[in-house]
Structures are given as structure tokens and as C-alpha cells.
C-alpha positions as CSV (number, residue, x, y, z in Angstrom):
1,X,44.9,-55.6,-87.9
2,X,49.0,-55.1,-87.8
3,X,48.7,-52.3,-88.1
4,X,47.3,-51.3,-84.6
5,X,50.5,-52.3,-82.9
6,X,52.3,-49.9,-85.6
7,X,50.4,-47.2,-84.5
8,X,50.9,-47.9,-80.9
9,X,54.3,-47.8,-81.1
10,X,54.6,-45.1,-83.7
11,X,52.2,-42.8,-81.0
12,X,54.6,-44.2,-78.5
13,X,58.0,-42.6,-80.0
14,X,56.6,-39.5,-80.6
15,X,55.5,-39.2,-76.7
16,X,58.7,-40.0,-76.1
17,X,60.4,-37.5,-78.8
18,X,58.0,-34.8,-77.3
19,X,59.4,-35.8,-74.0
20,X,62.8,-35.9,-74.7
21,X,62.4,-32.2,-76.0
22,X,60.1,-30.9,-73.5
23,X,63.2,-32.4,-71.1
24,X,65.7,-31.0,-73.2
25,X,64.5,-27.1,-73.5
26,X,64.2,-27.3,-69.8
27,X,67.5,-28.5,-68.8
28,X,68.8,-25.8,-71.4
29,X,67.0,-23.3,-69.9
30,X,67.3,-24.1,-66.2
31,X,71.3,-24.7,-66.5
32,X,73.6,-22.4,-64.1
33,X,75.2,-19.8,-66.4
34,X,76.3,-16.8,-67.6
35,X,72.9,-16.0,-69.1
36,X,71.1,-16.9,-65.9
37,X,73.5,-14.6,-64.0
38,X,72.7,-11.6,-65.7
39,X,69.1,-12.4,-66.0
40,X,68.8,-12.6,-62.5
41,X,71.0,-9.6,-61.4
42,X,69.0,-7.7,-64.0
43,X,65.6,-8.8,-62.9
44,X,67.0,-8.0,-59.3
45,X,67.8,-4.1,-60.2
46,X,64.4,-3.8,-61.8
47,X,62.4,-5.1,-59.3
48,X,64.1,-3.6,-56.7
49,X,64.2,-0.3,-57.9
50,X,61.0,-0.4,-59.2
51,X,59.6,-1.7,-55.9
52,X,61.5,1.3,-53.8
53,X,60.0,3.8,-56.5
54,X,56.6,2.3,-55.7
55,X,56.0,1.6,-59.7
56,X,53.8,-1.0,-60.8
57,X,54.9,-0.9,-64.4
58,X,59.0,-1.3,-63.7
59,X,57.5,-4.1,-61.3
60,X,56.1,-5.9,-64.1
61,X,58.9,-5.5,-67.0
62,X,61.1,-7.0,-63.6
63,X,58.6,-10.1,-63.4
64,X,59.0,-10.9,-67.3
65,X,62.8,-10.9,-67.5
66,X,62.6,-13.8,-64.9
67,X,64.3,-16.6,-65.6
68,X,63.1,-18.7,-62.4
69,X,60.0,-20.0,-63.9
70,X,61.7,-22.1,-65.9
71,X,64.4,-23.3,-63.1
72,X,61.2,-24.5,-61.0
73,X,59.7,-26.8,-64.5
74,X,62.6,-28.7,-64.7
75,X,62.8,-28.8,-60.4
76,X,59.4,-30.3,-61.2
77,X,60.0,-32.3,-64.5
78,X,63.4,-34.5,-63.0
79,X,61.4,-34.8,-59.2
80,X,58.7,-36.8,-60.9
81,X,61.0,-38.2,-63.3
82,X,63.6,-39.3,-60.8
83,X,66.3,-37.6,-62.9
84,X,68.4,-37.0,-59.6
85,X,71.1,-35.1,-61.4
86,X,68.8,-32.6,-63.6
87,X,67.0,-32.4,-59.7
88,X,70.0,-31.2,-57.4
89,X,71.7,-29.2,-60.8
90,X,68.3,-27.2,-61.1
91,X,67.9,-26.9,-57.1
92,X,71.3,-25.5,-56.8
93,X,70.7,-22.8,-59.8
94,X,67.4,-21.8,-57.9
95,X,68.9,-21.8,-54.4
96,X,72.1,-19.5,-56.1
97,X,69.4,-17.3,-58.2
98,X,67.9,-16.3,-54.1
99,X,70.5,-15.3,-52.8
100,X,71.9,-13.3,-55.2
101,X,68.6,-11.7,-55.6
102,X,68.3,-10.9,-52.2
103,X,71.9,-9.7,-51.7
104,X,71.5,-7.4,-54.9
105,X,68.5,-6.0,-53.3
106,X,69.6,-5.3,-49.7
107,X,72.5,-3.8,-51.3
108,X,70.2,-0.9,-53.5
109,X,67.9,-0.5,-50.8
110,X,70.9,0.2,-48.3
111,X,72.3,2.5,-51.0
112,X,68.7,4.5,-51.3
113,X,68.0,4.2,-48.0
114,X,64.3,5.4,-47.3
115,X,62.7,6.0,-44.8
116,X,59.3,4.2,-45.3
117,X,57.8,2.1,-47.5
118,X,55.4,2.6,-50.9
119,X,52.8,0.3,-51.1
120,X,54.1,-2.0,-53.6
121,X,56.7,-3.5,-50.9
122,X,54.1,-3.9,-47.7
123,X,51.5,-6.1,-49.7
124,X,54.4,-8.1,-50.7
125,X,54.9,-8.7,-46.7
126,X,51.3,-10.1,-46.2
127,X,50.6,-13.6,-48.6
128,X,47.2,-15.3,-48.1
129,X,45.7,-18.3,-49.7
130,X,44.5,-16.6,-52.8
131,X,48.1,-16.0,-53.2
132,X,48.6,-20.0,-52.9
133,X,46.1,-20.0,-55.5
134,X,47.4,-17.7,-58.3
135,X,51.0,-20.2,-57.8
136,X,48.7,-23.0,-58.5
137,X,46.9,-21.5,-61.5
138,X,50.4,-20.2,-63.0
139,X,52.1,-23.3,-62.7
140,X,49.6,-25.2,-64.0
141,X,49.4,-22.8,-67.1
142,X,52.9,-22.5,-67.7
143,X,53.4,-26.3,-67.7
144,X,50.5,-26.4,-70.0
145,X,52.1,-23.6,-72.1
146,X,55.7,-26.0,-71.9
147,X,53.6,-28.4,-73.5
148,X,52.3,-27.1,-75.8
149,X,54.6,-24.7,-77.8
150,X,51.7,-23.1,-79.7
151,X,50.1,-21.2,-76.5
152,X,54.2,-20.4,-75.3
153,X,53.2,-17.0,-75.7
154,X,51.2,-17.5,-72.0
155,X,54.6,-17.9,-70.6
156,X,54.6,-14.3,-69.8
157,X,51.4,-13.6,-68.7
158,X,52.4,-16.3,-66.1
159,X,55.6,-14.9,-65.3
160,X,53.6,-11.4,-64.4
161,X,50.5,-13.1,-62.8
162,X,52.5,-15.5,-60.3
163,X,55.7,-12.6,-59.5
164,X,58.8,-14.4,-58.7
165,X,61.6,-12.0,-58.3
166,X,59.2,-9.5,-56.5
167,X,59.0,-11.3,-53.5
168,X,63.2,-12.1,-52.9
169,X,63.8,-8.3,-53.4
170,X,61.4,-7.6,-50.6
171,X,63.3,-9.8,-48.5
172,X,66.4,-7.8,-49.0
173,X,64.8,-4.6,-49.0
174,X,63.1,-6.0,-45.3
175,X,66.4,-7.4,-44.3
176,X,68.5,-3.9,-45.1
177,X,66.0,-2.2,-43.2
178,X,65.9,-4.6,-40.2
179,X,62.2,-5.1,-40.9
180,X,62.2,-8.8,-40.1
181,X,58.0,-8.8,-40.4
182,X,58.6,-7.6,-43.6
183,X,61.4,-10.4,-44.8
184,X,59.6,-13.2,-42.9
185,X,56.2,-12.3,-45.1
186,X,58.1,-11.8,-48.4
187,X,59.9,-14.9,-48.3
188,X,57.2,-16.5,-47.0
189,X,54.9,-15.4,-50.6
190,X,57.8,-16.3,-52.5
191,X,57.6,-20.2,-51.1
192,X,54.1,-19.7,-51.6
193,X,55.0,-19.1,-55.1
194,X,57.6,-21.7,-55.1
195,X,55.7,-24.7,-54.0
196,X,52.3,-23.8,-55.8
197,X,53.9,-23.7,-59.3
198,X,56.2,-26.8,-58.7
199,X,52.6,-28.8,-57.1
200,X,50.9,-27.3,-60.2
201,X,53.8,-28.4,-62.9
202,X,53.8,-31.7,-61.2
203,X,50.5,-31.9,-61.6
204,X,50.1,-31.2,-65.2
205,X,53.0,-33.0,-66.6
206,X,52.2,-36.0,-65.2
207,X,48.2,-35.6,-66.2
208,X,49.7,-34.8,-69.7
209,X,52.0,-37.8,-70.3
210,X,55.2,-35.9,-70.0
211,X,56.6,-37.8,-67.0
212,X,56.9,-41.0,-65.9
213,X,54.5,-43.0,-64.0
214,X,56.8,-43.2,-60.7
215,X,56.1,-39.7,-59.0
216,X,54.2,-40.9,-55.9
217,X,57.0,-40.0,-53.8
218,X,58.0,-36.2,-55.4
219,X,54.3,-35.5,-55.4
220,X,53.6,-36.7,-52.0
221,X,56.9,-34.8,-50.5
222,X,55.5,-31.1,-52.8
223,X,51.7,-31.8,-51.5
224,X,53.1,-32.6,-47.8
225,X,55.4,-29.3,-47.7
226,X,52.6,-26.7,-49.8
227,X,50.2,-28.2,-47.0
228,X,52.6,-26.6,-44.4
229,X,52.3,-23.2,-45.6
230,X,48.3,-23.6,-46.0
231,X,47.8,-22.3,-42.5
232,X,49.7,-19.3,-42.2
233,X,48.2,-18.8,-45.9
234,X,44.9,-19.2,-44.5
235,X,45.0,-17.1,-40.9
236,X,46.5,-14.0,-43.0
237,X,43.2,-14.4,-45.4
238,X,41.2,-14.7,-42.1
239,X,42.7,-11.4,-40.7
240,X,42.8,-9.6,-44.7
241,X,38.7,-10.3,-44.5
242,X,38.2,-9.0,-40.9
243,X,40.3,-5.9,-41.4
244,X,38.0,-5.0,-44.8
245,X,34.8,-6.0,-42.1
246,X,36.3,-3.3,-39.9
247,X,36.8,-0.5,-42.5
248,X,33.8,-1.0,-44.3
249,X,32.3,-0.4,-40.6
250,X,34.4,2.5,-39.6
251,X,34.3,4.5,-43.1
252,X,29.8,3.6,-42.7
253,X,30.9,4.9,-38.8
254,X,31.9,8.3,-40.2
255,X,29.6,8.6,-42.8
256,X,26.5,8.5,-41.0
257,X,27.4,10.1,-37.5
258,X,27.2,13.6,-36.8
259,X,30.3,14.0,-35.3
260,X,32.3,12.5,-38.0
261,X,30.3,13.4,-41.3
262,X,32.8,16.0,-42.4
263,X,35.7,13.4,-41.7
264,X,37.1,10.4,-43.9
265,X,39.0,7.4,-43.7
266,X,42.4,7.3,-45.6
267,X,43.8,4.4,-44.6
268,X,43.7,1.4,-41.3
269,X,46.0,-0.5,-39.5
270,X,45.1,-3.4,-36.9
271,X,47.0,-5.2,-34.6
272,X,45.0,-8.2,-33.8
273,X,47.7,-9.0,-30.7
274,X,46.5,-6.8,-28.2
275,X,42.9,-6.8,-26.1
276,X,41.0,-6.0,-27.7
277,X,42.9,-5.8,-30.9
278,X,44.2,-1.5,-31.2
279,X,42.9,-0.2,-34.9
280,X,45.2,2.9,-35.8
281,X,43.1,5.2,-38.4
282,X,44.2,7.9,-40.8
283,X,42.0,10.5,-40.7
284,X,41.1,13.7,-43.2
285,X,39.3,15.9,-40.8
286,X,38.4,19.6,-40.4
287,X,38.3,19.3,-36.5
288,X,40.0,16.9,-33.8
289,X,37.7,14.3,-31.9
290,X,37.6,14.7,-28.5
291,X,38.4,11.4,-26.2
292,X,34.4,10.9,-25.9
293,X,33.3,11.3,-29.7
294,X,36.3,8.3,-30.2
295,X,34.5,6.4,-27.3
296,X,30.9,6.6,-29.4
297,X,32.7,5.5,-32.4
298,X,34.1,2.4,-30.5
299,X,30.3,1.7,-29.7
300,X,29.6,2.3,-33.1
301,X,32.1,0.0,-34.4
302,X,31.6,-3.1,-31.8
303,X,27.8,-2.8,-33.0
304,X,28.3,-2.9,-36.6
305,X,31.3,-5.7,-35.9
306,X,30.2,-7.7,-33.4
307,X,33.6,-7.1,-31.7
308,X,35.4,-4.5,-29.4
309,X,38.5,-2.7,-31.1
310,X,40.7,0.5,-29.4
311,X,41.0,2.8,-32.2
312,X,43.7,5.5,-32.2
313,X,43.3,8.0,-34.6
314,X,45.7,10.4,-36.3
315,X,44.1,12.9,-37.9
316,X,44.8,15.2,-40.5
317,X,43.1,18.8,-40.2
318,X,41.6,20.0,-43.7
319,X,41.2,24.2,-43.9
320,X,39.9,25.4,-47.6
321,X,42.1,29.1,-48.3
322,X,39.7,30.9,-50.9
323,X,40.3,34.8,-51.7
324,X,37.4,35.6,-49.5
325,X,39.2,34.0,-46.8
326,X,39.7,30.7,-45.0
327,X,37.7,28.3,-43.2
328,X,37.1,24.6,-42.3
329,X,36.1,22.2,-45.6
330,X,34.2,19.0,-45.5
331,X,37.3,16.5,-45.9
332,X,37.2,14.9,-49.7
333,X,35.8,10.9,-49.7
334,X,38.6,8.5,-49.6
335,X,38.4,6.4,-52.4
């Protein structure tokens, strides 16, 4: 029978030991430095770079050499803790990492200077709610992963899955290029990110026994402010699932009408402002619509939709050249 309380207390210190190191890696890691400087600027280039060259692998080594995810833990680990120094010291590093990020990456993309965008950079402007999602599910495995130092290798799979540094670079690149849709989206992601991993880390430590039992308040202030960002999250999902309605509709549209059989979709753009909203196509075609063929696919479209859209459509002529000769070719599928 003595022994229980032996045990209690012997389980108790080495919560408290596994604490005090789980506290102690973070605060290492998180601290303002030299290291994180260069780290940063590094991840910065690569990103950026990597983002203007439309390459998803640079992209990626960018999102492992990172060192915010661990800034964002120990934001996480002192909130619920109350640690109010460790709190402002690793808010300050984080707030310092953005901006230098975003500087850095106005700065290439004002140096390169192109002229439009790959595609790498204009899904970074649009976040949704499975984005909100992803943040949730990364933070949630790289606390896990903080715990447990025998799955640490998930730390970059994390890193990669939930894209930190992506997001700021696309805020500069936006910025340099006075695309302010394109910044405001970006930055908008990267909160996404921000407050889904911190809710998530919260969430975990605290289930796991790694934070103290006073964290009402931090998690109530993270839940109230990831809440916030739920409806644009969720109106930018709305519009993502209408837009794939409408080009599964318009690519049917010109498969199975006469006029358009030969023709294919490359790619679709809809502004959902105007009335009715104004869908601009890309078309592969061997012959130009005329205004009344465009005016039958409208029909087409508001049939298969259930709503009324303008489309404009630029369309590009295809002509096959052979030896014999040339003449007009059936446009290739789009993928």
C-alpha cells in the first residue's frame, strides 16, 4: 500500500521532467537569433524563387528549412502555460520572421520582375476551409510529434503539408506587384495557417498533459480569433465548388454540342461580382464562335447550372501543318 503514493509522485516528476524538456527544446528553438535569421532569409530566397519559377520541388525544400513551426509551439506552449515572457519573446521572433520574409520577397520579385504569375503563386491568393483544416491537422501532428520524440521525424512532413514561408513570400511577391487581391489572400492563408496550428498545439498539449490546467483563457482568445477567419474560409470554398460546377458544365457544354465539339476548355475565370457573374474561358479551337453560338452555350450552361453566367471567351485557333498541306485540327482535350 505505500507504495501507491511512491508511484504517484514518481509518475508525477517525470511529467514534469518531460515537461520541463518539451518547454526547454522549444524555448531553444523558438529564441530570436542568429540561426533563426538565416534560416528565415534562406527559407525566404527559396520560396520565393522557387514560387516565381513556378517549381513545386524548390517550393517544398523552402517549406522544410522553416523554422516557424517551431516559433508557433512555444507561442502555443507559454499561452496555455501563462509563461508571459516565453509568450511576447516568441511573438516578437514570429512577428520579426514576417516581415523580413515579406521584405526579402518583394525585394526578388521586384528584382525579376515578371510579368504574370505561374500557378504556384495564384492558388496561394485563394485559402478555403480545407486549408483551415490541413493547419488543424499539422499542428495537431507536430505537437504530437514534440511529444513524442520517437515519431520527430513527422516534423517535416508537417512542415511541407501545412506551408508556412509560402504564403508571406506571396504577400511580397503581391505587394511588389501592386496586386493587393493577391497579398490580402496570401496573408490571409498564412493566418489560416497561423491560428490552425497554434488551436491545434493548444489542443494537444493540453489533452496530453504537457500544460497546465489554466488555459481557458489562451484557448478561448485562439478559438474566438480562428472562428473569425471561418467565414471568409468558408465563402472562398463556396465559390472554389461552384466554379468546378461551372467547368464541369462548360467542358460537358463543348463536348456534346456541335458547334463546339472540335473546341476545348484550357482554363476559367469567374467573377462572381457582376450580374450575372461574367465567366472568361480559354479556349483551343480550330474556328471562332460567332456572338450567337456563345449565346446557345449560355443556354446550355444556365440549364446544366441552374444559373445565368456571361461568358467571354478568348480563343485560341488550332491549324495542323502536315507535308501534304495545312488545315484546321480538332483541338487536343484539356486535361
Amino acid at each position: 500500500m505505500p507504495s501507491a503514493p511512491v508511484d504517484r509522485a514518481h509518475a508525477s516528476g517525470d511529467a514534469s521532467a518531460a515537461r520541463a524538456d518539451l518547454f526547454a527544446g522549444l524555448s531553444s528553438e523558438s529564441a530570436f537569433g542568429l540561426n533563426y535569421v538565416v534560416l528565415t532569409l534562406a527559407s525566404c530566397a527559396i520560396a520565393t524563387l522557387g514560387l516565381l519559377e513556378n517549381s513545386v520541388a524548390v517550393i517544398i525544400g523552402a517549406m522544410i528549412v522553416a523554422p516557424l513551426m517551431p516559433v508557433i509551439q512555444a507561442l502555443a506552449f507559454s499561452a496555455l502555460d501563462g509563461i508571459a515572457r516565453t509568450f511576447w519573446r516568441s511573438l516578437i521572433t514570429l512577428v520579426v520572421g514576417m516581415v523580413l520574409a515579406i521584405v526579402l520577397s518583394a525585394s526578388i520579385a521586384r528584382v525579376v520582375d515578371l510579368s504574370s504569375f505561374g500557378s504556384e503563386i495564384l492558388a496561394r491568393g485563394r485559402p478555403n476551409l480545407l486549408d483551415l483544416g490541413i493547419a488543424l491537422a499539422a499542428g495537431t501532428v507536430g505537437a504530437f510529434a514534440r511529444m513524442r520524440p520517437s515519431v520527430a521525424s513527422a516534423v517535416a512532413g508537417t512542415a511541407i503539408a501545412v506551408a508556412l514561408m509560402p504564403p508571406l513570400c506571396v504577400v511580397g511577391i503581391g505587394a511588389a506587384s501592386a496586386d493587393w487581391d493577391l497579398s490580402r489572400g496570401a496573408l490571409l492563408l498564412f493566418l489560416t495557417n497561423l491560428l490552425g496550428i497554434t488551436l491545434a498545439s493548444m489542443c494537444t498539449f493540453l489533452i496530453g498533459g504537457y500544460a497546465r490546467r489554466r488555459a481557458g483563457t489562451a484557448l478561448g482568445w485562439t478559438s474566438a480569433l480562428t472562428a473569425l477567419i471561418v467565414v471568409p474560409l468558408a465563402l472562398s470554398l463556396q465559390g472554389l465548388v461552384r466554379e468546378n460546377v461551372l467547368e464541369g458544365a462548360l467542358r460537358r457544354a463543348l463536348a456534346q454540342t456541335v458547334t463546339f465539339r472540335d473546341a476545348s476548355l484550357v482554363s476559367s475565370n469567374v467573377d462572381w461580382l457582376t450580374q450575372p457573374p461574367t465567366a472568361a474561358l480559354l479556349v483551343r479551337s480550330p474556328a471562332v464562335p460567332t456572338p450567337h453560338q456563345i449565346a446557345l452555350l449560355e443556354a446550355f450552361v444556365r440549364r446544366a447550372t441552374g444559373q445565368s453566367f456571361r461568358l467571354v471567351l478568348d480563343v485560341s485557333q488550332v491549324e495542323r501543318v502536315t507535308s501534304e498541306g495545312t488545315g484546321a485540327a480538332p483541338a487536343t482535350p484539356a486535361p
